[in-house]
PyMOL Python script that loads the backbone (N, CA, C, O; Angstrom):
from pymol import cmd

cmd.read_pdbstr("""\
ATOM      1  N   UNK A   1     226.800 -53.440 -52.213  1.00  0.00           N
ATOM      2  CA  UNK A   1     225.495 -52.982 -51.784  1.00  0.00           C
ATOM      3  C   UNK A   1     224.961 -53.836 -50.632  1.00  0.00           C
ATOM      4  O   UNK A   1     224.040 -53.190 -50.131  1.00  0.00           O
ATOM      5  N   UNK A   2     225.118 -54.966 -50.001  1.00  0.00           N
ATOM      6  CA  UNK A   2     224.450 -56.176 -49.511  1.00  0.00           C
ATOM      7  C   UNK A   2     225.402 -55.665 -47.844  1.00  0.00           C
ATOM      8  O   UNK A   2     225.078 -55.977 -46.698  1.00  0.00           O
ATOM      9  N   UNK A   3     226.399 -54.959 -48.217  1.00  0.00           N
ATOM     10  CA  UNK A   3     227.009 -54.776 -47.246  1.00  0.00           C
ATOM     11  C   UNK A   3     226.847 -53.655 -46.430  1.00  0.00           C
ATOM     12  O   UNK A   3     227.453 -53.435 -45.381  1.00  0.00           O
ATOM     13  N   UNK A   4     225.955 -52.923 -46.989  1.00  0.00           N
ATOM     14  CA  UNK A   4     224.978 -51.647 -46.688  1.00  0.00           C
ATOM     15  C   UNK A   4     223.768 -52.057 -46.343  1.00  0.00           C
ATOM     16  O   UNK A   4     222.971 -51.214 -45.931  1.00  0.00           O
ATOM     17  N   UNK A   5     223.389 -53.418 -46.438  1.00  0.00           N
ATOM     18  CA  UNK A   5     221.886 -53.404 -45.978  1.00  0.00           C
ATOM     19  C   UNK A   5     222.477 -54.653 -44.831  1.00  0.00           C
ATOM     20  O   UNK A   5     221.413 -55.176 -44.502  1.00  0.00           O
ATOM     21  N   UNK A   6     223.270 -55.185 -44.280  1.00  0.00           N
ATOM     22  CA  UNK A   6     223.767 -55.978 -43.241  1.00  0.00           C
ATOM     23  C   UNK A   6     224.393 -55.127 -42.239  1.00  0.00           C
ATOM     24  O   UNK A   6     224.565 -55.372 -41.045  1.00  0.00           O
ATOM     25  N   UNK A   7     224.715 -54.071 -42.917  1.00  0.00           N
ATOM     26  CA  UNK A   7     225.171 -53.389 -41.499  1.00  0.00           C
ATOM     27  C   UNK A   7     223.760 -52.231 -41.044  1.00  0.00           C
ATOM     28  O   UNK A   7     223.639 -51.693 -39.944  1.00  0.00           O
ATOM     29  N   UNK A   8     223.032 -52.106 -41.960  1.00  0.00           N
ATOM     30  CA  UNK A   8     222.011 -51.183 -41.351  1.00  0.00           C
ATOM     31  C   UNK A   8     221.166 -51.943 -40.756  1.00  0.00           C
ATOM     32  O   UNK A   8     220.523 -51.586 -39.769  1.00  0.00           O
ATOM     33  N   UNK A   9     221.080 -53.152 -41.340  1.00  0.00           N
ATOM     34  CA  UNK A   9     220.414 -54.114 -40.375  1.00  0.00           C
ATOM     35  C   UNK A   9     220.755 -54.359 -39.266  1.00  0.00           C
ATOM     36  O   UNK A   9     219.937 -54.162 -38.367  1.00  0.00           O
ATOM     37  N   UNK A  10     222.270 -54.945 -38.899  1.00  0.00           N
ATOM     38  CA  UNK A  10     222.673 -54.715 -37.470  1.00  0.00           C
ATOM     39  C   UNK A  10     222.662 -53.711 -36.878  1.00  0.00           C
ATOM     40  O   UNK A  10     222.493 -53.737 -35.659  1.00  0.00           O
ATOM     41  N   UNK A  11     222.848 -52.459 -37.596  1.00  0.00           N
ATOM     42  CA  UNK A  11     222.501 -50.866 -36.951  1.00  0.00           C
ATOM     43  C   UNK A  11     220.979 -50.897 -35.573  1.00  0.00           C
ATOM     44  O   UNK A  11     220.800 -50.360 -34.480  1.00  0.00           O
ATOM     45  N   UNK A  12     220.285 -51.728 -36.350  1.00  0.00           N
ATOM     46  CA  UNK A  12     218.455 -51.734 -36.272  1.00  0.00           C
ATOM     47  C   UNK A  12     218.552 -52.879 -35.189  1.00  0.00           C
ATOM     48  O   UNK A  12     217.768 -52.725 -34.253  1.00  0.00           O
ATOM     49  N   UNK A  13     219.246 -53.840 -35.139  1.00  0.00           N
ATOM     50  CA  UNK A  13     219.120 -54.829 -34.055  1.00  0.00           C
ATOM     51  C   UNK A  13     219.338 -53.933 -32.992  1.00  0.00           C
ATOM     52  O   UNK A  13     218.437 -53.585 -32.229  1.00  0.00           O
ATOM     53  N   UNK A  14     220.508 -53.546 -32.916  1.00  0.00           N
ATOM     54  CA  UNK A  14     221.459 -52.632 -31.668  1.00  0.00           C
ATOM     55  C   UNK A  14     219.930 -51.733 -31.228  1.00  0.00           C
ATOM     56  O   UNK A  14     219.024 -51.998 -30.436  1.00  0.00           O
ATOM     57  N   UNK A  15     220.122 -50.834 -31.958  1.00  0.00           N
ATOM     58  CA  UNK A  15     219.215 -49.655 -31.287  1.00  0.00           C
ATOM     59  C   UNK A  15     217.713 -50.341 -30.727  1.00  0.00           C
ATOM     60  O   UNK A  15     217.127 -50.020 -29.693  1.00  0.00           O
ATOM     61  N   UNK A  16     217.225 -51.528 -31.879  1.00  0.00           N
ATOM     62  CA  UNK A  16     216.061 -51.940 -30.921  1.00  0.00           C
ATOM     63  C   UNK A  16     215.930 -52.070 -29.357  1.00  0.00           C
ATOM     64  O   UNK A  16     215.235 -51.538 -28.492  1.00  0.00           O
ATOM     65  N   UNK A  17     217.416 -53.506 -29.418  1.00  0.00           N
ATOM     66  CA  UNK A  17     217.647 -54.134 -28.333  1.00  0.00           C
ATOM     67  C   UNK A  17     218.384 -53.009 -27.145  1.00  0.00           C
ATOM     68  O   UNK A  17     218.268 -53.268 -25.947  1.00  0.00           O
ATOM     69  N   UNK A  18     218.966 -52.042 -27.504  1.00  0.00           N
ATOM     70  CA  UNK A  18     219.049 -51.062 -26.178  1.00  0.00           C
ATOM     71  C   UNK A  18     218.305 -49.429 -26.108  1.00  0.00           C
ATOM     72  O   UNK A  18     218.813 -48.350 -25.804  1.00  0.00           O
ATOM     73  N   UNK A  19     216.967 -49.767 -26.508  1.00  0.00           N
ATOM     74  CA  UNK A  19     215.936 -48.628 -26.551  1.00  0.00           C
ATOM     75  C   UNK A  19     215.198 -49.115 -25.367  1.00  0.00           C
ATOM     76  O   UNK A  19     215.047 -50.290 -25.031  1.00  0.00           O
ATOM     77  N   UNK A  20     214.723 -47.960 -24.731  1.00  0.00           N
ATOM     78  CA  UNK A  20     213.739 -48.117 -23.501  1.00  0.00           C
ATOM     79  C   UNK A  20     212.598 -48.390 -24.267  1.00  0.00           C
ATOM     80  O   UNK A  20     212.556 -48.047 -25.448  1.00  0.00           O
ATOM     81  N   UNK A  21     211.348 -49.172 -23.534  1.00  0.00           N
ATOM     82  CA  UNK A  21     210.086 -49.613 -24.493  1.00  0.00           C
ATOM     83  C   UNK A  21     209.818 -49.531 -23.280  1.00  0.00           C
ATOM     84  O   UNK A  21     209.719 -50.613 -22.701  1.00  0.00           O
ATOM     85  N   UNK A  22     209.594 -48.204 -22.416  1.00  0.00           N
ATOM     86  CA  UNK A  22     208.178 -47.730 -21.976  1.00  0.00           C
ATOM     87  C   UNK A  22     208.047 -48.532 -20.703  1.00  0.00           C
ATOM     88  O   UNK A  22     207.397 -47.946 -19.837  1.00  0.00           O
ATOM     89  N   UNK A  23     208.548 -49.848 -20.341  1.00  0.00           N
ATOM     90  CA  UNK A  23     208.280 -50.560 -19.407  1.00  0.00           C
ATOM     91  C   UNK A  23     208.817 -49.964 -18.461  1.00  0.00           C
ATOM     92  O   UNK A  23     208.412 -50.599 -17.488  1.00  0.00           O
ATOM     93  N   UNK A  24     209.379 -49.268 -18.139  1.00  0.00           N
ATOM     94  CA  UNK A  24     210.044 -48.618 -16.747  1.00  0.00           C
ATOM     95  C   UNK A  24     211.555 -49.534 -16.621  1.00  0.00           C
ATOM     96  O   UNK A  24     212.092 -49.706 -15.527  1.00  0.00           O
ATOM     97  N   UNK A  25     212.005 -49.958 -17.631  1.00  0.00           N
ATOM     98  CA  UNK A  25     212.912 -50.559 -17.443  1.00  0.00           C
ATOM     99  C   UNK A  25     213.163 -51.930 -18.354  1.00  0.00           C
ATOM    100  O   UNK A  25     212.202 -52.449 -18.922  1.00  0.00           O
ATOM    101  N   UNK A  26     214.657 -52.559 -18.478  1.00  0.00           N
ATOM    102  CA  UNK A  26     214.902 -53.100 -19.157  1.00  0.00           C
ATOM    103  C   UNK A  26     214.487 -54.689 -18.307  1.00  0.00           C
ATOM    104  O   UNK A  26     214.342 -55.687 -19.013  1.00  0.00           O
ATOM    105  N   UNK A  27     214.355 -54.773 -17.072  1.00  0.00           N
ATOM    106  CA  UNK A  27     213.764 -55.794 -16.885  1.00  0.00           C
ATOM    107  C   UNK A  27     215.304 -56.515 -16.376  1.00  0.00           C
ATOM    108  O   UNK A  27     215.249 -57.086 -15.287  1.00  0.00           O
ATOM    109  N   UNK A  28     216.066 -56.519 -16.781  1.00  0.00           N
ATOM    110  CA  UNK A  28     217.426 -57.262 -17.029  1.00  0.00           C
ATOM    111  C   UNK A  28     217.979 -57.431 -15.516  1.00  0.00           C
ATOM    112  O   UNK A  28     218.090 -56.500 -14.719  1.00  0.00           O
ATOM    113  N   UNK A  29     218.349 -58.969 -15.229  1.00  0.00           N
ATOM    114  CA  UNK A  29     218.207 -59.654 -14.049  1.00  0.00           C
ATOM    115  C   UNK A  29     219.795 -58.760 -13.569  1.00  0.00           C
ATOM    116  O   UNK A  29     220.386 -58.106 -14.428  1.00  0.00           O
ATOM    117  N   UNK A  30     220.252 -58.837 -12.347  1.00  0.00           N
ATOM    118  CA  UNK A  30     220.715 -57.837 -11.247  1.00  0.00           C
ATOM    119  C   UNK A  30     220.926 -58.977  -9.747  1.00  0.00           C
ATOM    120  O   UNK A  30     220.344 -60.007  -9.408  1.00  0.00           O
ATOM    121  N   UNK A  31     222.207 -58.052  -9.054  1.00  0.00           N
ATOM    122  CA  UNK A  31     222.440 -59.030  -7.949  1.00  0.00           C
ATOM    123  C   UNK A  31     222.500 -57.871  -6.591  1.00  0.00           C
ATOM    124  O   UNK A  31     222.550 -58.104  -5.384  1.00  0.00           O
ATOM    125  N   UNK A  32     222.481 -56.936  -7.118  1.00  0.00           N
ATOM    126  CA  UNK A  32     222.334 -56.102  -5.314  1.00  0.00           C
ATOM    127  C   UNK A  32     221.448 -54.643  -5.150  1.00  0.00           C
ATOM    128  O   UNK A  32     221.940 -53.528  -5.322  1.00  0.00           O
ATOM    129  N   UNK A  33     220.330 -54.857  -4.856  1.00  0.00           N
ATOM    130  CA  UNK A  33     219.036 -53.998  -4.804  1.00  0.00           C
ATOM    131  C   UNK A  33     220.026 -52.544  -4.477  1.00  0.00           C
ATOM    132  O   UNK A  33     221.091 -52.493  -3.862  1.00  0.00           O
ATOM    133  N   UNK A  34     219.407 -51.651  -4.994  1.00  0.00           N
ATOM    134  CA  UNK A  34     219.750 -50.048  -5.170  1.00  0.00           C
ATOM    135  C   UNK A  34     221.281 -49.829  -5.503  1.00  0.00           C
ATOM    136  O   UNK A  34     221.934 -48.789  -5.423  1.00  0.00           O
ATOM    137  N   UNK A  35     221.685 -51.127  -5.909  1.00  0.00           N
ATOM    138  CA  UNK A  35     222.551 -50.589  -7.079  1.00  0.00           C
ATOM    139  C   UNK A  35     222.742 -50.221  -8.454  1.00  0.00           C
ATOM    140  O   UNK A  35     222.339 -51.122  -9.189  1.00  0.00           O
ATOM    141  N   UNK A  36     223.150 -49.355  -9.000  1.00  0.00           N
ATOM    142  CA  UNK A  36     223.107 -48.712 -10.133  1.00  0.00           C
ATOM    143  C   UNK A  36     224.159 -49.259 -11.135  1.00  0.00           C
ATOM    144  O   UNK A  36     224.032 -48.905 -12.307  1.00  0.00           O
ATOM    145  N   UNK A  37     224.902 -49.857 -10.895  1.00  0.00           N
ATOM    146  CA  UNK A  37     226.323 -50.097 -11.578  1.00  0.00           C
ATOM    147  C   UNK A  37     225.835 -51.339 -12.197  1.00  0.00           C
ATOM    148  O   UNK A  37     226.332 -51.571 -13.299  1.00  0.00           O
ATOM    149  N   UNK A  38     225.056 -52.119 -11.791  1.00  0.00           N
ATOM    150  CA  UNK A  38     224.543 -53.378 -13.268  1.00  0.00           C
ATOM    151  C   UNK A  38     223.673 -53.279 -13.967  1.00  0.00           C
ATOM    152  O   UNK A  38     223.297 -54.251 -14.622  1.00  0.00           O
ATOM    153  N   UNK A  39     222.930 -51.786 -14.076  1.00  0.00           N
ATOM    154  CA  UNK A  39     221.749 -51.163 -15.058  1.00  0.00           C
ATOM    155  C   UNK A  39     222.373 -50.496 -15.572  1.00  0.00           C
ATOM    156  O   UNK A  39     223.528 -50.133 -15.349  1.00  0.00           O
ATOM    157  N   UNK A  40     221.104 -50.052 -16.955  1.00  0.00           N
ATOM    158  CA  UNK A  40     221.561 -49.132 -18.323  1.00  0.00           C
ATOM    159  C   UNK A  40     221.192 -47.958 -17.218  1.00  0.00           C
ATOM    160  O   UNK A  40     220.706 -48.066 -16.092  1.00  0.00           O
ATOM    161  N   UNK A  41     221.720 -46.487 -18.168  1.00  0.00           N
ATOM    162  CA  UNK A  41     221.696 -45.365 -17.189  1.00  0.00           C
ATOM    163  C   UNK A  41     220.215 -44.787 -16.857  1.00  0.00           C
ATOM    164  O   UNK A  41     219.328 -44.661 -17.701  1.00  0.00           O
ATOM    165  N   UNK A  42     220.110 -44.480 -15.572  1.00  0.00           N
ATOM    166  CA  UNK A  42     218.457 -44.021 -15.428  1.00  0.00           C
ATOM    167  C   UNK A  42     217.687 -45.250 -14.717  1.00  0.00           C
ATOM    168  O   UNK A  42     216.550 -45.095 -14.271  1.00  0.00           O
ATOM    169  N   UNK A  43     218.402 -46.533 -14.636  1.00  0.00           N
ATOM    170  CA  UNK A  43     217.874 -47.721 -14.072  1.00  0.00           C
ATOM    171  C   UNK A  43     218.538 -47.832 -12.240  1.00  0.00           C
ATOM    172  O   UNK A  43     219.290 -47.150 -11.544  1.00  0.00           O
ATOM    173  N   UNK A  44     217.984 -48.709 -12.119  1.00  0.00           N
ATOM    174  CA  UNK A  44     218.331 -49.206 -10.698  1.00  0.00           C
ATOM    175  C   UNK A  44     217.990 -50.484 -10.223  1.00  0.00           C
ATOM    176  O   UNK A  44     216.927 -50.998 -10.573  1.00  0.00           O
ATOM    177  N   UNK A  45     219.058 -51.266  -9.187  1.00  0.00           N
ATOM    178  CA  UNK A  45     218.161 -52.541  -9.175  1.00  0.00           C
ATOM    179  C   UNK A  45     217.364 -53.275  -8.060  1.00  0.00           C
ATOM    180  O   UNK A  45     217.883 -53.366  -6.947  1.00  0.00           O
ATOM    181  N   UNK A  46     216.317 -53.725  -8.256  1.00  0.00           N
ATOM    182  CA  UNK A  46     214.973 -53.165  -7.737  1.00  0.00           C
ATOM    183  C   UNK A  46     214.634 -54.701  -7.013  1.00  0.00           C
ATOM    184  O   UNK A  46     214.803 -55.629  -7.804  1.00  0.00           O
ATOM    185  N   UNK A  47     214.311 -54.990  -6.026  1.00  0.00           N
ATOM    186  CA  UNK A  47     214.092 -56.841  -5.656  1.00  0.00           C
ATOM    187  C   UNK A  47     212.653 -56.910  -5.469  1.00  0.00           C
ATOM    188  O   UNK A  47     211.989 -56.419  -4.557  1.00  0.00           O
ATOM    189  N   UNK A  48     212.334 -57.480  -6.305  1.00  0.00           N
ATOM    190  CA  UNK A  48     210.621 -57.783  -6.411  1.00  0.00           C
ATOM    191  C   UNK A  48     210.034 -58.738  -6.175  1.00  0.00           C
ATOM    192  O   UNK A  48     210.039 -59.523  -7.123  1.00  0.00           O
ATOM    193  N   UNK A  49     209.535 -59.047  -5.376  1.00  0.00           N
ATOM    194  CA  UNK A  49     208.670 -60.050  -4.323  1.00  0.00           C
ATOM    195  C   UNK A  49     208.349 -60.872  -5.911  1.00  0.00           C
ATOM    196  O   UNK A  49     207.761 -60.425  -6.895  1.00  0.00           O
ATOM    197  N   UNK A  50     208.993 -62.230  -5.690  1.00  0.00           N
ATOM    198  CA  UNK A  50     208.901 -62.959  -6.500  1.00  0.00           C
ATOM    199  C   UNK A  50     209.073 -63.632  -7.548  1.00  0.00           C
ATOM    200  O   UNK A  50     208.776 -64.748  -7.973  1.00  0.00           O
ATOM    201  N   UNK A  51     209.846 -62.341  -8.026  1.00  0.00           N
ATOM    202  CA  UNK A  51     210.468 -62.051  -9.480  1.00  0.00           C
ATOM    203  C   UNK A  51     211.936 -61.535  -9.033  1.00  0.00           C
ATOM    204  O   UNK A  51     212.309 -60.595  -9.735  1.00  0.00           O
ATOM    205  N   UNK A  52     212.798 -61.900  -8.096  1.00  0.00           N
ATOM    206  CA  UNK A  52     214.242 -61.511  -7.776  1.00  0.00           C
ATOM    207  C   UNK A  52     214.588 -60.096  -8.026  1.00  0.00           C
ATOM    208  O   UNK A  52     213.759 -59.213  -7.808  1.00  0.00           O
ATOM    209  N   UNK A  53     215.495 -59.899  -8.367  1.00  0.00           N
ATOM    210  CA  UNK A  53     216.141 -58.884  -8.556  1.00  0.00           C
ATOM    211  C   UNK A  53     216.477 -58.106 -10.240  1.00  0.00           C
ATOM    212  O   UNK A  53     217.338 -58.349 -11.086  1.00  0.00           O
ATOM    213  N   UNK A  54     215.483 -57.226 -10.193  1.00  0.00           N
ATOM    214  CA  UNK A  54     215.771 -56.489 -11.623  1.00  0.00           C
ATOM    215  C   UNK A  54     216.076 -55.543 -12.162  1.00  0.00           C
ATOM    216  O   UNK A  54     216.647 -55.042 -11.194  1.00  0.00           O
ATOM    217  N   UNK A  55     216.232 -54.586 -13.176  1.00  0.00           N
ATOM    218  CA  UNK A  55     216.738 -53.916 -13.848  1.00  0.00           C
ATOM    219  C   UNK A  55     215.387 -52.749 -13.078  1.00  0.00           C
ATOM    220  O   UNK A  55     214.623 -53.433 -12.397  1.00  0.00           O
ATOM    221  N   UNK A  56     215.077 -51.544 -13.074  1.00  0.00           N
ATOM    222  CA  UNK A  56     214.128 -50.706 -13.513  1.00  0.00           C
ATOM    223  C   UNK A  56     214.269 -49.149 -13.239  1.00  0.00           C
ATOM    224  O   UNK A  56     214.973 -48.588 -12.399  1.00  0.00           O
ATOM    225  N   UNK A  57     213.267 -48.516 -14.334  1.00  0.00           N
ATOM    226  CA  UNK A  57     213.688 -47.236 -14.304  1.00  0.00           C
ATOM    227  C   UNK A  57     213.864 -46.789 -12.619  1.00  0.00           C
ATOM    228  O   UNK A  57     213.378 -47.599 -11.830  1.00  0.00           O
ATOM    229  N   UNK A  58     214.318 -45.943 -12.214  1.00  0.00           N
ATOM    230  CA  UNK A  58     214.254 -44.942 -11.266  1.00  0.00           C
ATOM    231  C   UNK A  58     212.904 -43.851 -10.983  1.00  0.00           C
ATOM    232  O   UNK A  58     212.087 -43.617 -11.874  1.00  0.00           O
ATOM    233  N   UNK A  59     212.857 -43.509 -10.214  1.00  0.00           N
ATOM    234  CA  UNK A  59     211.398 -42.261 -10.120  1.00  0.00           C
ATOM    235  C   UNK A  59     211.767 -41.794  -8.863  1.00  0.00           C
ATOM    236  O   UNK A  59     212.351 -42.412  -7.973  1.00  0.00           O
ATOM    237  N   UNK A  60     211.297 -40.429  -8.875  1.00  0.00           N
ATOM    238  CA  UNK A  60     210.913 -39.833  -7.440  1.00  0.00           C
ATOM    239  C   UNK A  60     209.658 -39.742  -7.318  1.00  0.00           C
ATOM    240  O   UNK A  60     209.350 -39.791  -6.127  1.00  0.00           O
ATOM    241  N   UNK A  61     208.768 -39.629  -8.009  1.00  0.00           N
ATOM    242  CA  UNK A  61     207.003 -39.104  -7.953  1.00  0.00           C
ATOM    243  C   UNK A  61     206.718 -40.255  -8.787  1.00  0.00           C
ATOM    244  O   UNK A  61     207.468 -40.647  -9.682  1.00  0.00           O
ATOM    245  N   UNK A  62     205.539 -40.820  -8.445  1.00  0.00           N
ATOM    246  CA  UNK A  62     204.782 -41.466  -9.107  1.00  0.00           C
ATOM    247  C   UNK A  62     205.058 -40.864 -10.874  1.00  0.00           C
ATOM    248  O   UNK A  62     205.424 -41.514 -11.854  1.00  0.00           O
ATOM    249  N   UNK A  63     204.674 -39.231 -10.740  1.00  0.00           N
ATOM    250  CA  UNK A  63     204.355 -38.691 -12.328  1.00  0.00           C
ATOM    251  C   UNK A  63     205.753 -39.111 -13.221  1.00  0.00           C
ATOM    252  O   UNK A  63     205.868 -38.581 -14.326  1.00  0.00           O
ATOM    253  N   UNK A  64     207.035 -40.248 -12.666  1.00  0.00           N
ATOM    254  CA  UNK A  64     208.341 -40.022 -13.374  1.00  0.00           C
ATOM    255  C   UNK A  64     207.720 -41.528 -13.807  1.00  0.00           C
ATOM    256  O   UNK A  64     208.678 -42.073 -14.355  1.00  0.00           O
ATOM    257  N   UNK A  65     206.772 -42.311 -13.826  1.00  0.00           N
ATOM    258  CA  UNK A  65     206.436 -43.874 -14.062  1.00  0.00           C
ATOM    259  C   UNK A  65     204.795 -43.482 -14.932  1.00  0.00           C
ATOM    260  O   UNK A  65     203.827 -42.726 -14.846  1.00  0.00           O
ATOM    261  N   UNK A  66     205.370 -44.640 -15.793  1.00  0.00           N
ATOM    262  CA  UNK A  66     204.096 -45.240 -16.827  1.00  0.00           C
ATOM    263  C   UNK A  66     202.754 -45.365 -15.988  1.00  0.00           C
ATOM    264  O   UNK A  66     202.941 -45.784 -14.846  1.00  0.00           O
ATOM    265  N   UNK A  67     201.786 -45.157 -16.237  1.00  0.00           N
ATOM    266  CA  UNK A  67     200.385 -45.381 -15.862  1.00  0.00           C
ATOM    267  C   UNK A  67     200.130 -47.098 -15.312  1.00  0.00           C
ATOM    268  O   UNK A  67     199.283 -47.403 -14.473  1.00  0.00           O
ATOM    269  N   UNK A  68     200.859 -47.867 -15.844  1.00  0.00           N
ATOM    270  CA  UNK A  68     200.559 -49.477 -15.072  1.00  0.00           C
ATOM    271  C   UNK A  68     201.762 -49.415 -14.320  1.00  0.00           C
ATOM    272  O   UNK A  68     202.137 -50.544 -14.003  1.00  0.00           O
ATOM    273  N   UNK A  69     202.656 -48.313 -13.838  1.00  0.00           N
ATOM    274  CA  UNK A  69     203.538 -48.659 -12.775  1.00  0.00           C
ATOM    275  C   UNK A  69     203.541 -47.898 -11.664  1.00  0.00           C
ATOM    276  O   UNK A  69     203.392 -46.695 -11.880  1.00  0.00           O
ATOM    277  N   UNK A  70     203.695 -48.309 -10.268  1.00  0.00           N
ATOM    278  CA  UNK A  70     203.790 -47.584  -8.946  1.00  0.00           C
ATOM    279  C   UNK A  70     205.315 -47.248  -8.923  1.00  0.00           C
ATOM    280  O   UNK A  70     206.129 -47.923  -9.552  1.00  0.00           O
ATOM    281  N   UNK A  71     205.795 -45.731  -7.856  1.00  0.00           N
ATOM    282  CA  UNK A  71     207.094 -45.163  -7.700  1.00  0.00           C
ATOM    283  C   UNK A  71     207.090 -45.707  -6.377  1.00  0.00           C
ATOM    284  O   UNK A  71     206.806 -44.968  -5.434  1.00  0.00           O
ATOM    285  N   UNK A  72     207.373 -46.923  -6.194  1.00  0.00           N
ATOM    286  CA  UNK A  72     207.882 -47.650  -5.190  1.00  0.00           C
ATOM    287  C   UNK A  72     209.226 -47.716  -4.786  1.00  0.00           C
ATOM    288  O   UNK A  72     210.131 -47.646  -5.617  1.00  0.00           O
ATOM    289  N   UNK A  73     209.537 -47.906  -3.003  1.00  0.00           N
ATOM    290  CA  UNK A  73     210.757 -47.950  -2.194  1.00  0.00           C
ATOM    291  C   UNK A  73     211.403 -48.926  -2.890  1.00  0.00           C
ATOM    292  O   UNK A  73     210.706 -49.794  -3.416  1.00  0.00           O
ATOM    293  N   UNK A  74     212.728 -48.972  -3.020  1.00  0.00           N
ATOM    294  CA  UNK A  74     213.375 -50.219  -2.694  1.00  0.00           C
ATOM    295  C   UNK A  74     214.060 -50.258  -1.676  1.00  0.00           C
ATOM    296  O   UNK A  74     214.873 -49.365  -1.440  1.00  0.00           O
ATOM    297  N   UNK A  75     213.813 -51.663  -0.577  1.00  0.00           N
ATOM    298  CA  UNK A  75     213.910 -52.009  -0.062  1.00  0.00           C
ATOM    299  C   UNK A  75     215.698 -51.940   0.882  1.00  0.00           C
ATOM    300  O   UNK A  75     216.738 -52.356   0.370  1.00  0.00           O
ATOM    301  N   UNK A  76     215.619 -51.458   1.972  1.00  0.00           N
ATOM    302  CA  UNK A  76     217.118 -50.976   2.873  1.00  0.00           C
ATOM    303  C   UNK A  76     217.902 -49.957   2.112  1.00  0.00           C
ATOM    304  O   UNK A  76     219.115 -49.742   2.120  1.00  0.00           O
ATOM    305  N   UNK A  77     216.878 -49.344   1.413  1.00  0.00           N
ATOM    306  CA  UNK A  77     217.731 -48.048   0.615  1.00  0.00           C
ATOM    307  C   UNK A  77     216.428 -46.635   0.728  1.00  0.00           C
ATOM    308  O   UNK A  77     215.232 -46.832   0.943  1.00  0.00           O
ATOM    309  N   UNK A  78     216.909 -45.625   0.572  1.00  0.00           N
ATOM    310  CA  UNK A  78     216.066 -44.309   0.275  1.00  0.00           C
ATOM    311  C   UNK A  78     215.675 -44.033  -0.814  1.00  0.00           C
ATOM    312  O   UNK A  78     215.070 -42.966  -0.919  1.00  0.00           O
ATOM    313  N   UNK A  79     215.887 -44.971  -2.169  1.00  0.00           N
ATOM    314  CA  UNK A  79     215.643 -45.186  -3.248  1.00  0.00           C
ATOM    315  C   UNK A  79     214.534 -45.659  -3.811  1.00  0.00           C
ATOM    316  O   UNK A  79     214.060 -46.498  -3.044  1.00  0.00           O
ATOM    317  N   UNK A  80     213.676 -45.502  -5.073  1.00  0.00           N
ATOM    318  CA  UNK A  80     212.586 -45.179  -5.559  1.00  0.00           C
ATOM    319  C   UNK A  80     212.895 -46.143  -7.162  1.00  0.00           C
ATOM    320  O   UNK A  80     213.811 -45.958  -7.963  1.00  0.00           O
ATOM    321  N   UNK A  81     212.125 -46.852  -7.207  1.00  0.00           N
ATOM    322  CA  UNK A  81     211.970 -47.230  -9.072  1.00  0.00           C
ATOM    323  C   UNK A  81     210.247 -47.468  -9.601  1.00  0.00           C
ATOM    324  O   UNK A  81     209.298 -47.557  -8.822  1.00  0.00           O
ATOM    325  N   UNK A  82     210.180 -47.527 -10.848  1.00  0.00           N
ATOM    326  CA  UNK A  82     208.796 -47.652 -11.294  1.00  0.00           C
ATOM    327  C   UNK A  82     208.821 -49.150 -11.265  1.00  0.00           C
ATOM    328  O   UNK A  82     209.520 -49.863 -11.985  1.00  0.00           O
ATOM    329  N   UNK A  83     207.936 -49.559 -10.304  1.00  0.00           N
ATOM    330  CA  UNK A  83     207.383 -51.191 -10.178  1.00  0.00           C
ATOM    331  C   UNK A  83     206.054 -51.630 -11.211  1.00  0.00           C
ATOM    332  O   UNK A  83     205.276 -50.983 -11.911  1.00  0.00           O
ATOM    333  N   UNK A  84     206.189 -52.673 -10.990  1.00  0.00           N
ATOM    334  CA  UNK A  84     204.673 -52.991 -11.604  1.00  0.00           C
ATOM    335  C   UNK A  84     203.835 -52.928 -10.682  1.00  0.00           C
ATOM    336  O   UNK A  84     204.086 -53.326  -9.544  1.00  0.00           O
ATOM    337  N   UNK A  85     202.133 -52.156 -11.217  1.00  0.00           N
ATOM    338  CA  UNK A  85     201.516 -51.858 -10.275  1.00  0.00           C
ATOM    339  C   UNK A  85     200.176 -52.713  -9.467  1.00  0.00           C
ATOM    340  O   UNK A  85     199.646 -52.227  -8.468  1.00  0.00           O
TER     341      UNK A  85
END
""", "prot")
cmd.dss("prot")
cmd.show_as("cartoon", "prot")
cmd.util.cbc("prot")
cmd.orient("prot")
């Protein structure tokens, strides 16, 4: 029985730790702006004055980003993510 509640428990870590929570992104540090290949899917990576290079959702319209985030350029690309606003 103990071995049914350790694996549903790790079940529950997993899905926490790779669920979107709304932030426009996992946040998760990144090495080459509007690339897609070191984000979860739907992300992009985004270089933010100050805060380097990060994980964040994608958008075309403002309406594809959370209410505290702008559908901002990234930078030497034609590409779009939800920033903080």
């Amino acid at each position: 029985m103990w071995r049914v509640s350790v694996l549903a428990a790790l079940m529950l870590i997993v899905a926490v730790g790779c669920s979107d929570d709304g932030s426009g992104g996992s946040g998760a540090a990144c090495s080459t702006p509007g690339s897609t290949s070191e984000c979860f899917s739907g992300a992009i990576c985004t270089n933010l004055a100050g805060d380097g290079n990060q994980c964040l959702q994608m958008c075309v319209s403002q309406a594809d980003c959370p209410a505290n985030q702008n559908c901002n350029g990234i930078a030497n690309t034609n590409l779009k993510s939800c920033q903080p606003g």
